[in-house]
C-alpha positions as CSV (number, residue, x, y, z in Angstrom):
1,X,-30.8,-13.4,-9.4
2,X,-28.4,-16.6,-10.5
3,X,-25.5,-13.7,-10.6
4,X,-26.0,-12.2,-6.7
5,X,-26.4,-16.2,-5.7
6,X,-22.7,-16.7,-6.9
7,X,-21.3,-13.8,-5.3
8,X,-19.7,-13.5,-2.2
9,X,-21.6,-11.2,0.5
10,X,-18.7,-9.2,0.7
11,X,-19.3,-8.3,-3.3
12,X,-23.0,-7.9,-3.1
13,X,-22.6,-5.5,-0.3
14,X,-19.8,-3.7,-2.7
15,X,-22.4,-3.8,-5.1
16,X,-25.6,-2.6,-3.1
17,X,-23.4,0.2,-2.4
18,X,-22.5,1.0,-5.7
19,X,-25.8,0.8,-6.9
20,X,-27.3,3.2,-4.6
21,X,-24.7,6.0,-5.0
22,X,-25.4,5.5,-8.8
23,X,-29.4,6.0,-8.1
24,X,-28.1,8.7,-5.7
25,X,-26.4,10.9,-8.2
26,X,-29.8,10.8,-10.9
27,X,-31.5,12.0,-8.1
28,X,-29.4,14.5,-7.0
29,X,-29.2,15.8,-10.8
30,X,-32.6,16.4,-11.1
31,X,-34.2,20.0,-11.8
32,X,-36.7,19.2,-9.2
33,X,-33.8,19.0,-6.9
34,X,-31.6,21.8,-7.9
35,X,-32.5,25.4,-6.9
36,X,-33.8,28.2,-9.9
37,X,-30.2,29.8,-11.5
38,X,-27.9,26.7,-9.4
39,X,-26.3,24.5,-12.2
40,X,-24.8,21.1,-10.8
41,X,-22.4,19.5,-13.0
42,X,-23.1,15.2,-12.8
43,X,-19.3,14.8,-11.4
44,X,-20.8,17.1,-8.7
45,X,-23.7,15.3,-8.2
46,X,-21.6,12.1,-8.2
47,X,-19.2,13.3,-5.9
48,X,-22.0,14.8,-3.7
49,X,-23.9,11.6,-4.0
50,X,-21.1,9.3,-3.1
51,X,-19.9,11.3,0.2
52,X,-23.2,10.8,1.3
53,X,-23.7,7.5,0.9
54,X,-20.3,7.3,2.6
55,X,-21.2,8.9,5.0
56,X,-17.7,11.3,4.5
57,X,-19.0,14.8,4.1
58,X,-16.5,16.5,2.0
59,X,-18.5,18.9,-0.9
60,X,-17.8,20.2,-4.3
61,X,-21.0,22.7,-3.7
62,X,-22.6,23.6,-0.7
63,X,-25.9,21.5,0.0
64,X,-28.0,24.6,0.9
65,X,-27.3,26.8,-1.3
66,X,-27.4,24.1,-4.2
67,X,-30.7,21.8,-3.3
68,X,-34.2,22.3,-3.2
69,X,-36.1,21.1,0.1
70,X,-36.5,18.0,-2.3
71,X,-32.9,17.6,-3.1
72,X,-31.9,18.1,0.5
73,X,-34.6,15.1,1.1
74,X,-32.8,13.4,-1.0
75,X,-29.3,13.9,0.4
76,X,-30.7,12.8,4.0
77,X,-31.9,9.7,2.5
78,X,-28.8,9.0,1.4
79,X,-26.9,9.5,4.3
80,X,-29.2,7.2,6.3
81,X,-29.2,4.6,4.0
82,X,-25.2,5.1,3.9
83,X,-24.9,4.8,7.6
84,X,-27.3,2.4,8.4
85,X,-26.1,0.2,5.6
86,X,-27.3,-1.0,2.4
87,X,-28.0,-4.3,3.9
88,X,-29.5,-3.8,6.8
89,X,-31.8,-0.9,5.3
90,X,-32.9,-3.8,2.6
91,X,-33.8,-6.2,5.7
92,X,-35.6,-3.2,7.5
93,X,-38.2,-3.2,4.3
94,X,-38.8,-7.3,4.4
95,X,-39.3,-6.9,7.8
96,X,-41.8,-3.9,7.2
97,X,-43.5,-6.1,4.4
98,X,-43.7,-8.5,6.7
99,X,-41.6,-11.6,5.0
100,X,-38.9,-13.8,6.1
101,X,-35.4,-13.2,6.1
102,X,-33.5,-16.0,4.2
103,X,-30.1,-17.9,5.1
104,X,-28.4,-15.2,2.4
105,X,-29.7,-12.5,3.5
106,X,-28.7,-13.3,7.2
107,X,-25.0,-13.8,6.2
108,X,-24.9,-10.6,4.5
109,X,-26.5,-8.8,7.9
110,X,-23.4,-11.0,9.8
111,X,-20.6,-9.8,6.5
112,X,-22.0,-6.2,6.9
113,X,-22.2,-5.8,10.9
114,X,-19.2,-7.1,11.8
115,X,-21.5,-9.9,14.2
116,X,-20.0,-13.4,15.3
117,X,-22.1,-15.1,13.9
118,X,-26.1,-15.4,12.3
119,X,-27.8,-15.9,15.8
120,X,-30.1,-13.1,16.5
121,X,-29.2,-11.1,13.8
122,X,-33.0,-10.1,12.8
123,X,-33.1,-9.2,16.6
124,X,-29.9,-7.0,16.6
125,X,-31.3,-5.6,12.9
126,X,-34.9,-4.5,15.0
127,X,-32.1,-2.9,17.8
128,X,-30.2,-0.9,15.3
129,X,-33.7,0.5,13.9
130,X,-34.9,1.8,17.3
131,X,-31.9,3.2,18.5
132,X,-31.0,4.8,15.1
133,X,-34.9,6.4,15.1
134,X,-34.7,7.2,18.9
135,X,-31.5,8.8,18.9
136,X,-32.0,10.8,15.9
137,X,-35.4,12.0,16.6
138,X,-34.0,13.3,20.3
139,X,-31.2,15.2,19.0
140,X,-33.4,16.9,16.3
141,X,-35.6,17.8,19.2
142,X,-32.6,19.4,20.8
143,X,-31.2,21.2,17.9
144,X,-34.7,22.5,17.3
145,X,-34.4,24.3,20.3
146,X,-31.4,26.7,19.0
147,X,-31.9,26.3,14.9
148,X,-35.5,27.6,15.9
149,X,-33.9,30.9,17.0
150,X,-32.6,31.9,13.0
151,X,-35.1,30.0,11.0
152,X,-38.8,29.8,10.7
153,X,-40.4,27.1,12.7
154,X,-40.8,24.8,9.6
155,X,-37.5,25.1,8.3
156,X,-36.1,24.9,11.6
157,X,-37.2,21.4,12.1
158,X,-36.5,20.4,8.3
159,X,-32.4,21.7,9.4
160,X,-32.6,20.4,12.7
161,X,-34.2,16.7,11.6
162,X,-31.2,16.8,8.9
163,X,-28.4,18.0,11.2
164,X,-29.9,14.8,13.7
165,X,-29.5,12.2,10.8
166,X,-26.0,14.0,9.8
167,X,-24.7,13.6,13.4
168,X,-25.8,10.3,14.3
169,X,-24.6,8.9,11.2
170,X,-21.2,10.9,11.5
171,X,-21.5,12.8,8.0
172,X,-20.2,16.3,8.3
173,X,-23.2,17.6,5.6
174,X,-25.6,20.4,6.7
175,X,-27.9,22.6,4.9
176,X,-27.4,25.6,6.7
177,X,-26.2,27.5,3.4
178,X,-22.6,30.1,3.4
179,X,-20.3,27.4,3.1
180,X,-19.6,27.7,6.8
181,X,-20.9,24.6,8.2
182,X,-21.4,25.2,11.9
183,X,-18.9,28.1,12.1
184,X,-21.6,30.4,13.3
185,X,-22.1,28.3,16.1
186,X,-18.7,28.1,17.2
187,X,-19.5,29.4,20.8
188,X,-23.1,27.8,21.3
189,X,-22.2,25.5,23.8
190,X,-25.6,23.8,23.7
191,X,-25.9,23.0,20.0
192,X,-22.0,22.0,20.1
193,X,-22.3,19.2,23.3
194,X,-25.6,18.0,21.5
195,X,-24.0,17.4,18.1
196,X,-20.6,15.6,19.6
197,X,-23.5,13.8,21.6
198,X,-24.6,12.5,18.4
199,X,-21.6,11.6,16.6
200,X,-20.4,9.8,19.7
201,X,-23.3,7.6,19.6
202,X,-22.9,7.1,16.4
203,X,-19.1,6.1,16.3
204,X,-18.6,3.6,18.9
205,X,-21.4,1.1,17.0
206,X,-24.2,-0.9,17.4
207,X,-22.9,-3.5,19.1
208,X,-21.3,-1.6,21.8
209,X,-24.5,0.5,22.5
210,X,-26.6,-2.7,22.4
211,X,-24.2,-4.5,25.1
212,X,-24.1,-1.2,27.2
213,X,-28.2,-1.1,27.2
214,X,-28.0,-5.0,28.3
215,X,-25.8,-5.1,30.7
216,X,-26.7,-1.9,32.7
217,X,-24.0,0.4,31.9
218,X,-21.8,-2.0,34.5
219,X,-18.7,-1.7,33.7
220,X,-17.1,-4.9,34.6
221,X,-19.9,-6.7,32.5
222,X,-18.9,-5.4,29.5
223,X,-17.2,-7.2,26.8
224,X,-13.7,-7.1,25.8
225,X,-14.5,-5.4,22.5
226,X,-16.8,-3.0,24.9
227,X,-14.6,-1.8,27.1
228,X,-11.9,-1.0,24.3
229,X,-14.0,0.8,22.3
230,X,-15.1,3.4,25.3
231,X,-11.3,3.2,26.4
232,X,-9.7,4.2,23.1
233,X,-13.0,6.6,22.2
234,X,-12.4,8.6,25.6
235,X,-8.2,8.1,25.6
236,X,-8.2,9.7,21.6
237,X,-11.1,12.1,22.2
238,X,-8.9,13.4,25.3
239,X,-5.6,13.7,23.7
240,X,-7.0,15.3,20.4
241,X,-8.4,17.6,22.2
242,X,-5.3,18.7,24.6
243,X,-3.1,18.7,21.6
244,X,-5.2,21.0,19.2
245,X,-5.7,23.3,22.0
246,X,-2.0,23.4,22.6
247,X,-1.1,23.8,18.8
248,X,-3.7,26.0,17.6
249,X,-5.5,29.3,18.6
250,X,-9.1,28.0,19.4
251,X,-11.1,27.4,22.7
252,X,-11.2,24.4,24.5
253,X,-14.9,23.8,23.9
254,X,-13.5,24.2,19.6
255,X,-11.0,21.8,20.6
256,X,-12.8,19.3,21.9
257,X,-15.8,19.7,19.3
258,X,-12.8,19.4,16.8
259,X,-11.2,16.2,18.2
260,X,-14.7,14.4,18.0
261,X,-16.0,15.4,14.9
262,X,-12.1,14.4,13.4
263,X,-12.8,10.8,14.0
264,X,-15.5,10.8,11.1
265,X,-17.9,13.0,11.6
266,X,-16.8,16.2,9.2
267,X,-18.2,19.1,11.0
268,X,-15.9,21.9,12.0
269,X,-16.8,25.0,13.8
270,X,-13.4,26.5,13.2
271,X,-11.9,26.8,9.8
272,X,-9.4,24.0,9.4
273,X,-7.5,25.9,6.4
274,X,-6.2,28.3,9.0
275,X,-4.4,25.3,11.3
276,X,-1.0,25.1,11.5
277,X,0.7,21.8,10.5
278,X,1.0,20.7,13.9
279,X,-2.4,20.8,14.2
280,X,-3.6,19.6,10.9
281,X,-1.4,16.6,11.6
282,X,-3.1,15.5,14.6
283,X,-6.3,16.0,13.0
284,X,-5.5,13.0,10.1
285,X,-4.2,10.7,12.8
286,X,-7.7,11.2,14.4
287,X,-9.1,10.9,11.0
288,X,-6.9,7.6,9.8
289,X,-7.8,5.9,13.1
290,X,-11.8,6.4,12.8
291,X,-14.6,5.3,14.5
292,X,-15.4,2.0,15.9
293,X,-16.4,-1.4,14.3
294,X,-19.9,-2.0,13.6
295,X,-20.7,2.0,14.0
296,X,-21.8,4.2,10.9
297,X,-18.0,5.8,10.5
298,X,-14.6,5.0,9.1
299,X,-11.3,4.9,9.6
300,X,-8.9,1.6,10.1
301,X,-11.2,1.6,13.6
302,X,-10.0,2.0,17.2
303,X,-10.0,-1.8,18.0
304,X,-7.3,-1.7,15.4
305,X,-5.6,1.2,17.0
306,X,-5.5,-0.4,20.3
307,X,-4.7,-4.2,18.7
308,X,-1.9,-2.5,17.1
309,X,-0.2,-0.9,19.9
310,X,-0.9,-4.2,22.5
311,X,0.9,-6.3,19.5
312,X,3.7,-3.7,19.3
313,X,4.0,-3.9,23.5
314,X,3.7,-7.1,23.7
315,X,6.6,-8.2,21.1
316,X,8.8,-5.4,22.9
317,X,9.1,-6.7,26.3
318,X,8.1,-10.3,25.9
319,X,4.8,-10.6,27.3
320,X,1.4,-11.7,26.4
321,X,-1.1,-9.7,24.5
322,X,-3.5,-8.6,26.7
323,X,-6.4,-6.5,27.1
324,X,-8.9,-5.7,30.5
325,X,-7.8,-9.1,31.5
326,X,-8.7,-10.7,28.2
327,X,-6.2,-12.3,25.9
328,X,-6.7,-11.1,22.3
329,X,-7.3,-13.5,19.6
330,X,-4.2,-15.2,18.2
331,X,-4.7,-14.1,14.8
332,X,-5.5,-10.1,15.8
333,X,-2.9,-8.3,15.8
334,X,-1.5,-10.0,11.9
335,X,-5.4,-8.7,11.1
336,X,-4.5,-5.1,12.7
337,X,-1.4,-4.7,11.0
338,X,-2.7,-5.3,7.4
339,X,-5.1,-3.4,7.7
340,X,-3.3,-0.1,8.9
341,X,-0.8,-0.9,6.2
342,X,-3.4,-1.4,3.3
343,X,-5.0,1.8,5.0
344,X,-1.8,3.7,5.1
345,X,-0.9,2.1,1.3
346,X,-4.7,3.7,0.2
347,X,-3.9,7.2,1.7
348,X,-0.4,7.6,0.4
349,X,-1.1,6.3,-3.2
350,X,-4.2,8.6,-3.4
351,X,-2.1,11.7,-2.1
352,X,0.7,10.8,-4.8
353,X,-1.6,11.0,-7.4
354,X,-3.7,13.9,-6.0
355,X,-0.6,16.0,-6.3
356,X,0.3,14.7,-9.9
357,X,-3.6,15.9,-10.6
358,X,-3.4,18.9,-8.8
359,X,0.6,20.2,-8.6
360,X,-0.7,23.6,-7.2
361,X,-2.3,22.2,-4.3
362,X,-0.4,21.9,-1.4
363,X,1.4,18.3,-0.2
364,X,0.0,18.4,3.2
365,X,-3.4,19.8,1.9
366,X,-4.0,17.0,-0.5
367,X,-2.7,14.4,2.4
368,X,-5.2,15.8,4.7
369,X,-8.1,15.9,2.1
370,X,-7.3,11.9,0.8
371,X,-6.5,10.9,4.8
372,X,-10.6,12.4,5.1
373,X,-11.8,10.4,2.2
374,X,-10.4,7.4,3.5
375,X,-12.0,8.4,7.0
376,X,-14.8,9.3,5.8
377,X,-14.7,11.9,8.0
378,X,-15.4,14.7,5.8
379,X,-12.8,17.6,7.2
380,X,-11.4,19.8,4.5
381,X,-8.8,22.6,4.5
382,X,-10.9,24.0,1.7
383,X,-9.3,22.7,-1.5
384,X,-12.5,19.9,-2.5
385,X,-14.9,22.5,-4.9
386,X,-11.8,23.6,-6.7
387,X,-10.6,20.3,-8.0
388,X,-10.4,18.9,-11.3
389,X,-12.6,16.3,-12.6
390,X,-10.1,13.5,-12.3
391,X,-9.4,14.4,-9.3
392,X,-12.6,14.3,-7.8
393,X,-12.8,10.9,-9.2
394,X,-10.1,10.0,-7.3
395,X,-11.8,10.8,-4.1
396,X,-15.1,9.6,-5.0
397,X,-12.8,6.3,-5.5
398,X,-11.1,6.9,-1.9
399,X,-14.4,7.6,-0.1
400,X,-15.8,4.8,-1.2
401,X,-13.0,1.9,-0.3
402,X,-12.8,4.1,3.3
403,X,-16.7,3.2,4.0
404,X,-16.5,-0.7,2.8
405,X,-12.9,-1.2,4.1
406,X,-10.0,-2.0,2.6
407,X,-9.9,-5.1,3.7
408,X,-12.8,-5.9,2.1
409,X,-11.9,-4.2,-1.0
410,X,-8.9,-6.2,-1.4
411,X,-11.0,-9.4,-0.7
412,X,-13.4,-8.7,-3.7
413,X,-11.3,-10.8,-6.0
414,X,-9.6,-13.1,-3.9
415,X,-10.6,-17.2,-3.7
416,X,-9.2,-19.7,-2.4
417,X,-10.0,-23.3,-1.8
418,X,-6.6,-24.3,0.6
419,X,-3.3,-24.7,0.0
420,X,-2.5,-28.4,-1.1
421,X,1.4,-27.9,-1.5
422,X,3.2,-27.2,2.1
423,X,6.5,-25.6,2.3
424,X,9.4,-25.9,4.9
425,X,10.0,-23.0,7.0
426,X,13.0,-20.6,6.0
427,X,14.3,-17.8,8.0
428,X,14.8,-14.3,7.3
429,X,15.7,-11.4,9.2
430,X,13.3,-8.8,10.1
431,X,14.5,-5.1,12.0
């Protein structure tokens, strides 16, 4: 207990996580959870464990074909806890116990929600609970209704219950067995709208969905960080979708399933191996750029996104950085630019090495399967089962500095107490 007291909350949330994709992976290799004549190798289960946790999707073995009911239990667990959060799932149970939540304990639910500050943070922990529970248990309801149609009634609501949880929490996982995710359902328009519903929901965060339910769903009322989260959601769900209909031979209801489930969620309902590069292109900017702050996805976030491009505007012709007649912080734009260059840094170091490991797989392949492990999205153009055990290790290393950030990755080992030695200014050129 002295040990967590000395460390940062940023390092015992690094650690909670790492801890329960380690407890993950035992219980993934279990017999109990592997099915009669299935043999799952404990990289696999690793790798399997860790995507999960991540809340990425991508899969060395295919979860219904591999695990038991128990296993597949499991699995779910996993990806609740994962997109929940390790911290706030561990307040949930003191809560349930009914004891107090410390000081510590409060920071870490601040470090790991992305909140202002400690005020009302047991309040917003209760919020994200309810929602999470509410949400998950209507869209199971609604997938019952067509999983119902090729499954027996029980094991329709066991797929449907696990398909909810894999939705909201925007991890492309399902247990439907074939290896073809939701391929089959490529043309249910139902089951399509009802999953994007989901992973929505779950992408543009907590804290967005919390100020929307407070204030009404009025507009104007909304917070800065509101109203650019539902602008840049709508603005890159929008243009995803009218540039992977215009570059690749799919219906607009594929397109637009595809452009939402790119941003972190993992599911595709058309294979991605057979997209041009136009279109597999588009889909890793969707994937790089990620959910929302606060929300159970990856990706550098769209606040970033849209910091980024107001800096860029601003410094271009001369003006103030603005945004719904806010001014954005000072300090966010420096913020947004390390971290979509530590982002971009991650995903181009990983697909260097990726293609040392593997030089048979393709450049734009292996870009597109590390840009999804940093995302967390979970998209593949098929290459994951087949690679080596370094490799994999590689990704399992990717997936996991895409869900805590790489901005928090990078802080792990930095300290500092203030500069005492100041320096006059130089100049250099810059462009």
């Amino acid at each position: 207990m002295n040990f967590l007291k000395r460390q940062s909350p940023v390092r015992i949330i690094s650690l909670g996580f790492a801890l329960v994709i380690l407890i993950g992976s035992v219980l993934l290799s279990l017999p109990c959870s592997i099915r009669d004549g299935v043999t799952v190798r404990y990289i696999d289960a690793l790798y399997m464990s860790t995507s999960a946790v991540c809340v990425t999707g991508l899969l060395t073995v295919d979860a219904g074909d591999t695990f038991t009911p128990l296993g597949q239990f499991f699995l779910g667990m996993l990806i609740q806890i994962g997109g929940l959060g390790v911290t706030a799932v561990g307040t949930g149970v003191i809560l349930a116990m009914g004891k107090k939540v410390n000081l510590k304990a409060r920071n870490l639910i601040r470090e790991a929600s992305n909140l202002d500050s400690g005020k009302g943070v047991i309040r917003f922990i209760r919020l994200v609970f309810l929602t999470t529970v509410t949400f998950e248990l209507v869209g199971a309801a609604l997938s019952f209704l067509v999983f119902r149609k090729r499954f027996t009634p029980l094991k329709a609501v066991g797929v449907s219950v696990f398909h909810a949880v894999a939705s909201f929490n925007n991890s492309g996982f399902d247990i439907l067995g074939g290896g073809q995710n939701l391929i089959p359902y490529q043309d249910d328009v139902f089951l399509n709208l009802v999953t994007c519903a989901l992973v929505i929901l779950g992408g543009i965060g907590f804290l967005v969905i919390r100020e929307v339910i407070e204030k009404r769903f009025r507009w104007k009322k909304f917070s800065m960080h509101t109203k650019v989260v539902l602008f840049m959601s709508l603005v890159l769900t929008a243009a995803g979708t009218v540039l992977l209909k215009l570059t690749e031979d799919i219906t607009w209801l594929g397109a637009f399933f595809t452009s939402v489930s790119a941003r972190t969620a993992g599911f595709s309902t058309f294979p991605l191996g057979s997209f041009s590069g136009a279109g597999l292109l588009t889909v890793i900017v969707l994937m790089v750029i990620g959910a929302s702050p606060g929300s159970t996805g990856g990706g550098i976030k769209t606040t970033t996104c849209y910091v980024l491009f107001e800096g860029i505007r601003s410094s271009a012709t001369n003006t103030s950085e603005k945004a719904f007649r806010y001014a954005v912080p000072a300090d966010a734009f420096r913020k947004a630019a390390v971290i979509t260059l530590l982002a971009l840094g991650i995903v181009l170091t990983g697909t260097y090495i990726l293609v040392i490991l593997e030089p048979g797989v393709p450049f734009l392949d292996a870009l597109f399967e590390m840009s999804s492990a940093f995302g967390t999205a979970g998209l593949s153009t098929g290459i994951s089962a087949g690679l080596c055990d370094a490799a994999k290790l590689l990704t399992i290393l990717i997936m996991f500095i895409g869900r805590l950030g790489p901005l928090t990755i990078a802080s792990l080992w930095y300290f500092t107490k203030g500069e005492r030695v100041s320096f006059p200014e130089g100049n250099i050129a810059i462009g």
